[in-house]
py3Dmol code that shows the C-alpha trace and the ligand (Angstrom):
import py3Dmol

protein = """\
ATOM      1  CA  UNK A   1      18.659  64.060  30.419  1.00  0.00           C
ATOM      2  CA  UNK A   2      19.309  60.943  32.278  1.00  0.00           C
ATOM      3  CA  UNK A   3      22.548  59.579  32.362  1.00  0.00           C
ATOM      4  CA  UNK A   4      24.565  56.772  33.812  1.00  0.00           C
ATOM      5  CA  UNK A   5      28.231  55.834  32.197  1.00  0.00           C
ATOM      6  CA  UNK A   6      27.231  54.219  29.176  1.00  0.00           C
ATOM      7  CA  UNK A   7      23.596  55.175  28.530  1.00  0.00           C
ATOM      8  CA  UNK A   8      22.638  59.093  27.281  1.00  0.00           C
ATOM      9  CA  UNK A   9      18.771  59.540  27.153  1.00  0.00           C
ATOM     10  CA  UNK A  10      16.431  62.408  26.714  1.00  0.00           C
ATOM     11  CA  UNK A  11      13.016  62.283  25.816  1.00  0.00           C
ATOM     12  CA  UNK A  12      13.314  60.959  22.170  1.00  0.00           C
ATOM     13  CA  UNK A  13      16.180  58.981  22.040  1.00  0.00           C
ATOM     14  CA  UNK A  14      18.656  56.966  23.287  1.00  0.00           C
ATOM     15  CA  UNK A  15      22.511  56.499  22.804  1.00  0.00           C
ATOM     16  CA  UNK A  16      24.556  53.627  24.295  1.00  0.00           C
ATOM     17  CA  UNK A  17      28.073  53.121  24.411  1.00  0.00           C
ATOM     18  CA  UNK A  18      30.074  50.160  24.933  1.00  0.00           C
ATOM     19  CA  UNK A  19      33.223  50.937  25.956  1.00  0.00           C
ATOM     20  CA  UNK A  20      34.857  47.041  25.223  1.00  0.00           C
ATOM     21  CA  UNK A  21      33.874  47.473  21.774  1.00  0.00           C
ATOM     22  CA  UNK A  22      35.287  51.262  20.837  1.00  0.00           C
ATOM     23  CA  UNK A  23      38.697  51.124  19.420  1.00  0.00           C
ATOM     24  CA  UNK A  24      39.198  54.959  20.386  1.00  0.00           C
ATOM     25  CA  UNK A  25      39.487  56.174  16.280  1.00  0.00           C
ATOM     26  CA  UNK A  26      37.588  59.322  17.817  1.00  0.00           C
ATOM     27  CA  UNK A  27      35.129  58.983  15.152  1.00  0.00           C
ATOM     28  CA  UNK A  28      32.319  59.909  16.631  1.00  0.00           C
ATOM     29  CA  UNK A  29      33.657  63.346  18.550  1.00  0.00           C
ATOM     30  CA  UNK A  30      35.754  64.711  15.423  1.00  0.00           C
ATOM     31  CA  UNK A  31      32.799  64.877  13.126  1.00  0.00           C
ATOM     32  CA  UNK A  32      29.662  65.426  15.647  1.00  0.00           C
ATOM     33  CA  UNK A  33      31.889  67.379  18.581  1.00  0.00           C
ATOM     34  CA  UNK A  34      28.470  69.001  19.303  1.00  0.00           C
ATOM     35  CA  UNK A  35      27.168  65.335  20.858  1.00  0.00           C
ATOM     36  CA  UNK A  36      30.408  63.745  21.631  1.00  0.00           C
ATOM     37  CA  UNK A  37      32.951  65.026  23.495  1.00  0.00           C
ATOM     38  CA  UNK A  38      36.800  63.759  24.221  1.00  0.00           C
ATOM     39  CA  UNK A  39      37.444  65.599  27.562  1.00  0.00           C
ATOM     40  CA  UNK A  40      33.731  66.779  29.554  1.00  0.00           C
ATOM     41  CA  UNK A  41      31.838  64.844  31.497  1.00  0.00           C
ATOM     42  CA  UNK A  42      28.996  63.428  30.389  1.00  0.00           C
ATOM     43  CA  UNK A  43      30.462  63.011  27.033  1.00  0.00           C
ATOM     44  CA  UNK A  44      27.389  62.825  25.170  1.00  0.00           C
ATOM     45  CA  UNK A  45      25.421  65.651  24.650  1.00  0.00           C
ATOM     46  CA  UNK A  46      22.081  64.492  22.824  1.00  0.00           C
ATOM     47  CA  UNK A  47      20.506  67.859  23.280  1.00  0.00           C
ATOM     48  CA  UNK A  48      23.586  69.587  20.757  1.00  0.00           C
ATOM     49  CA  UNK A  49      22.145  68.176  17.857  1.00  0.00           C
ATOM     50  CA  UNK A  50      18.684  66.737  16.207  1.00  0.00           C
ATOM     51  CA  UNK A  51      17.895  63.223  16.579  1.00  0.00           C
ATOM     52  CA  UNK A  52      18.334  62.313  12.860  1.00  0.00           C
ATOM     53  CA  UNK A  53      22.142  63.736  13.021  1.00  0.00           C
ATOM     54  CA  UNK A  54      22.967  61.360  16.164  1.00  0.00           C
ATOM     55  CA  UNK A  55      21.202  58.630  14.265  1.00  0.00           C
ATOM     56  CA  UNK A  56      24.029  59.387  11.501  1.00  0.00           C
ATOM     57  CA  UNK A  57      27.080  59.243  13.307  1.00  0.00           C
ATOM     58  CA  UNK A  58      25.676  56.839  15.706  1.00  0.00           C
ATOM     59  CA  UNK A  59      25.831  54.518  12.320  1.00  0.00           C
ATOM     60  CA  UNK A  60      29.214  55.408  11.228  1.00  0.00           C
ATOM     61  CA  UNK A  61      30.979  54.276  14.712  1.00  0.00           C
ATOM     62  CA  UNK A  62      33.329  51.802  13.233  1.00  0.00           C
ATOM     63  CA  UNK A  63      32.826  49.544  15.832  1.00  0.00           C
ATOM     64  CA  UNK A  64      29.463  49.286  16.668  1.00  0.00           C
ATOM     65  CA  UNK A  65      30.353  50.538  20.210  1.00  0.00           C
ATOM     66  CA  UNK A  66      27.447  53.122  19.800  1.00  0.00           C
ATOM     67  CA  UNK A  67      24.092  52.395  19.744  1.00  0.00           C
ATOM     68  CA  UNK A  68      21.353  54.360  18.928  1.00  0.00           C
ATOM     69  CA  UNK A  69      17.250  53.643  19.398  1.00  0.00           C
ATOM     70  CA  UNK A  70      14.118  56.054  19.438  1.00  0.00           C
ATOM     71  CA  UNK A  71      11.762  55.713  21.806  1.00  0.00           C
ATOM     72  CA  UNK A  72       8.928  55.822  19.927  1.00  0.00           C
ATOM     73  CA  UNK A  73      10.092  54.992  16.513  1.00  0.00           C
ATOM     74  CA  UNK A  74       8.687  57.241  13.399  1.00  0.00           C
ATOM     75  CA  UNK A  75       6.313  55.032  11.698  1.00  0.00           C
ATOM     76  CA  UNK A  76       7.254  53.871   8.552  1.00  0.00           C
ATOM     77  CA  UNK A  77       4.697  53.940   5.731  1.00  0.00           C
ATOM     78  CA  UNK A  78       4.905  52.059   2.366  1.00  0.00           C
ATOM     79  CA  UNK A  79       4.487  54.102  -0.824  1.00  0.00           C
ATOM     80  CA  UNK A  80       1.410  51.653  -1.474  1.00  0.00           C
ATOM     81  CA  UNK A  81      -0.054  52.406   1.822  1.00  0.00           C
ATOM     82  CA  UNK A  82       0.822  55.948   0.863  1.00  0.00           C
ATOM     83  CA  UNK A  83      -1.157  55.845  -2.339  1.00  0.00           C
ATOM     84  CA  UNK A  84      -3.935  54.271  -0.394  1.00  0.00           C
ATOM     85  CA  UNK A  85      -4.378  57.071   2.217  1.00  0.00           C
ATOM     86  CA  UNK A  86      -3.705  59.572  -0.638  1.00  0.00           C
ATOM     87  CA  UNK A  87      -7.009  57.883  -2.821  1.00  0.00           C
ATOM     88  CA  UNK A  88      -9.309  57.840   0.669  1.00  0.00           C
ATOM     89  CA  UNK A  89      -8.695  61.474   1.254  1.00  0.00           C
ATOM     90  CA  UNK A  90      -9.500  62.314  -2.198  1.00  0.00           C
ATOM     91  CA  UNK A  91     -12.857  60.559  -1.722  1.00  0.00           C
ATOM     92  CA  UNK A  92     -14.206  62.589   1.027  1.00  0.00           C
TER      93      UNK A  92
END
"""
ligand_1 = """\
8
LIG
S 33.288 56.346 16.680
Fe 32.883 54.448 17.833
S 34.868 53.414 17.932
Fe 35.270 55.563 17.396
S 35.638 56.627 19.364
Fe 33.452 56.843 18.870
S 32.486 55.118 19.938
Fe 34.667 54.628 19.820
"""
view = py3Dmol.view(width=600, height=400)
view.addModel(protein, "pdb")
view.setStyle({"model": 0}, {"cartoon": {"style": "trace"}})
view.addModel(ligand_1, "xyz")
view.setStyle({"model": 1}, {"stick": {}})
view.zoomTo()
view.show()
């Protein structure tokens, strides 16, 4: 994992933190402790829980002190383009 003091990456993901922004409501450590910790350094753990769950609580910082980004986003697909591939591999 690299890490400097406001930046948490591993190979998926990564989590920033801006410490101007937080207003300290603890947030963030009371319902993921796993990830975010009050009194360790580094405080964020991203390998304690799956990408998707960091992605959560990453959105519910009050703030917007946390940040969260993949680095390689999951593709999105559209139910049309869904359909689509669903009819072509019918086909064959
Ligand atoms: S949830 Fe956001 S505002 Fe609250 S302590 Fe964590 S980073 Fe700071």
């Amino acid at each position: 994992m690299e890490i400097n003091a406001n930046k948490f990456s591993n190979k998926e993901v990564t989590v920033t933190y801006d410490p101007c922004t937080c207003k300290l409501s603890g947030r963030c450590y009371k319902e993921l402790p796993e990830v975010f910790m009050d009194s360790v350094i580094p405080w964020v753990d991203l390998e304690g829980a799956p990408a998707e769950a960091i992605q959560e609580q990453v959105n519910r910082c009050p703030t917007g002190a946390l940040k969260f980004h993949y680095k390689n986003p999951p593709v999105k697909v559209s139910k049309e383009e869904q359909k689509q591939k669903a009819k072509k591999a019918l086909a064959y």
